[in-house]
C-alpha positions, 0 to 999 in steps of 0.5 A, a space after each residue: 661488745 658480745 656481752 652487752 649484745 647478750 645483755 641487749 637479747 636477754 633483757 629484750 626476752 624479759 620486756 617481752 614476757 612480762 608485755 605478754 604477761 601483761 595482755 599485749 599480744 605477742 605479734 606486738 610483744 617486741 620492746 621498742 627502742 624507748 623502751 630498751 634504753 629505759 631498762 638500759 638506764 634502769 640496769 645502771 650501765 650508764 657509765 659503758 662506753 656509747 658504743 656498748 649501748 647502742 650494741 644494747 639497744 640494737 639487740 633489745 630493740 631489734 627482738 622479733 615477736 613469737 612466731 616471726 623469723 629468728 625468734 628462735 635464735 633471739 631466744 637461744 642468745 638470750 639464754 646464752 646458748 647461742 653464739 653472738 655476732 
């Protein structure tokens, strides 16, 4: 489960640099849960158990945006320099 929590914080950091990227503005940066489960389908870890995509899910969907509390530490588990829950 650590390892797909990672994944999940880690994916979200990339769905919320390229929104940037693409002109969404930071405060509205954090990937929704749509769009969590559609990167989750696009890495193709379908055949995971349910329990390790809602982990994902849970960890992609739930990034704060720059500047809110605990972005800091989203951060640090996306780059694996963090320890996960």
């Amino acid at each position: 489960m650590r390892e797909t929590y990672r994944l999940g914080r880690s994916e979200a950091l990339a769905l919320q640099r390229q929104k940037i990227a693409n002109g969404t503005a930071p405060a509205y940066s954090s990937p929704n849960e749509q769009e969590c489960a559609d990167r989750w389908d696009q890495l193709g870890e379908r055949q995971q158990s349910a329990g390790d995509r809602g982990g994902f899910l849970s960890a992609c969907s739930s990034f704060p945006a720059p500047g809110l509390p605990g972005y800091d530490e989203a951060v640090a588990e996306a780059r694996g320099s963090a320890p996960t829950p």
